[in-house]
C-alpha positions as CSV (number, residue, x, y, z in Angstrom):
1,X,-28.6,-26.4,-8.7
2,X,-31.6,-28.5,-8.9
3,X,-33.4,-30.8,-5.9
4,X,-32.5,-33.7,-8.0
5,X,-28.5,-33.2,-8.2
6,X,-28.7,-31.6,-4.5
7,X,-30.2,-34.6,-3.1
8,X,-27.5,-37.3,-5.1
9,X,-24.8,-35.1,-3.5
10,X,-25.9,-35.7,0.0
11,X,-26.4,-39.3,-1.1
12,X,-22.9,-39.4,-2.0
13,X,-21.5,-37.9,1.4
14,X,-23.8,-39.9,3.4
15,X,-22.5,-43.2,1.7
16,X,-19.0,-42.6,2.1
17,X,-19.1,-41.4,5.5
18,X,-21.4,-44.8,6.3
19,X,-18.5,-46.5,4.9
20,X,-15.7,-44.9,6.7
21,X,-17.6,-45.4,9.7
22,X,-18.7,-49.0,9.7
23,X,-15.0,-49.4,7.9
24,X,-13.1,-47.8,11.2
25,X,-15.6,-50.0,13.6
26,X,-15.1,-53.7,12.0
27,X,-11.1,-52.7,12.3
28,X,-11.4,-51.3,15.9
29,X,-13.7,-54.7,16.5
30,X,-10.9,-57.0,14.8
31,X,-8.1,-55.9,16.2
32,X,-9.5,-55.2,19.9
33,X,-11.3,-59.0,19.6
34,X,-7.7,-60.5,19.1
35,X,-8.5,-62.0,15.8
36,X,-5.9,-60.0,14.2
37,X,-3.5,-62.6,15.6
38,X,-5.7,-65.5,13.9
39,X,-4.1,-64.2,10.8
40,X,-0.5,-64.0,11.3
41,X,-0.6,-67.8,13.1
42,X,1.1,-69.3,10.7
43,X,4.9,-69.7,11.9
44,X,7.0,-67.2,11.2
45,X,4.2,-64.2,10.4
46,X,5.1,-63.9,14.5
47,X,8.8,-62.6,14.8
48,X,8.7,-62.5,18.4
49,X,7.8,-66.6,18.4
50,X,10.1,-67.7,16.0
51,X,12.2,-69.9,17.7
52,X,14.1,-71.9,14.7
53,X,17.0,-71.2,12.3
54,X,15.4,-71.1,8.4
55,X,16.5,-73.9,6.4
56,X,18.6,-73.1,3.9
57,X,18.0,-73.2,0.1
58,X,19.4,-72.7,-2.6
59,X,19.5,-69.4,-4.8
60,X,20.3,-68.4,-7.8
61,X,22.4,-65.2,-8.5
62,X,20.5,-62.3,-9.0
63,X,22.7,-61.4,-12.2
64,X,20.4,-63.3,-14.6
65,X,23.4,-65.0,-16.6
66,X,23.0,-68.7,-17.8
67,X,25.6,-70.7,-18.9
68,X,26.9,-74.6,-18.3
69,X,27.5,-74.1,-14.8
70,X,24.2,-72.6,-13.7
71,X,22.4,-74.9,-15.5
72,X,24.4,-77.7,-14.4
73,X,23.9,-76.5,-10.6
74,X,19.9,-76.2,-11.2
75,X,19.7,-79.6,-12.4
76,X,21.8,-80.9,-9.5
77,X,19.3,-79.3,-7.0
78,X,16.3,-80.2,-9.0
79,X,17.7,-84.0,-8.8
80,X,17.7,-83.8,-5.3
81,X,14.1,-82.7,-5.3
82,X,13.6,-85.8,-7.7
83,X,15.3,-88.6,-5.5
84,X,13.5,-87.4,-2.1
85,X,10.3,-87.6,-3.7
86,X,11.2,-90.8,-5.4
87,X,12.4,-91.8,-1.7
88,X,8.9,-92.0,-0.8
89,X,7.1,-95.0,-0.7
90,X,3.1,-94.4,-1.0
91,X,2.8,-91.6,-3.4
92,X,-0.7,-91.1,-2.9
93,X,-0.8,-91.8,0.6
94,X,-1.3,-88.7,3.3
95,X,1.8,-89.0,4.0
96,X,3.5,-86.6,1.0
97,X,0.7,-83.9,3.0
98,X,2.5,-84.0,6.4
99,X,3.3,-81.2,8.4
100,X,7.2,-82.2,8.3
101,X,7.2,-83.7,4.6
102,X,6.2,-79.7,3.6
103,X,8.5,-78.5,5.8
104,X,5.6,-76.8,8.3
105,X,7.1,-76.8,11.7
106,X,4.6,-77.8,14.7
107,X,4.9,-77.5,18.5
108,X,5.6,-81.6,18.8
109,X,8.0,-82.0,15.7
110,X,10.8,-80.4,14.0
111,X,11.4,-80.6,10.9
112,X,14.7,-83.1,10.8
113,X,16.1,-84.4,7.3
């Protein structure tokens, strides 16, 4: 083997052991610093927090058949979608962006309907 391929070997091994390194220290750092938890803050990424019952919706059946009555029942729910959202006054207010318009749950409110 030449100099040339010798020295792009121990290139090679030095950059992927750089990368496992620095890789193993910015995990140990993240999850040691607490920011791990910064991630899963949304509500319900915490089980052990989750305080509330989840609202129900509605499903399909998992069988994939369509006929009269499926379709029937989809455009009942999808109606219901239509009327709340025609229920609301301002449109483009901020109010369609609340916290309990898109159903986010917050320490103050709950979500009510």
């Amino acid at each position: 083997m030449n100099k040339g391929g010798r020295n792009l070997i121990i290139l090679g091994v030095s950059a992927v052991i750089i990368a496992i390194l620095t890789t193993t220290i910015s995990v140990i750092v993240y999850h040691s610093s607490g920011d791990i938890y910064l991630d899963r803050s949304r509500p319900g990424f915490l089980p052990e927090k989750v305080e509330e019952e989840p609202k129900e919706e509605y499903v399909f059946s998992d069988d994939g058949t369509i006929n009269s009555d499926v379709v029937d029942e989809y455009v009942e729910e999808f109606q219901k979608i239509i009327d709340y959202i025609d229920k609301l006054e301002d449109a483009y207010s901020s109010n369609p962006l609340s916290d309990s318009t898109l159903g986010i749950p917050t320490g103050e409110n709950s979500v009510s309907e």
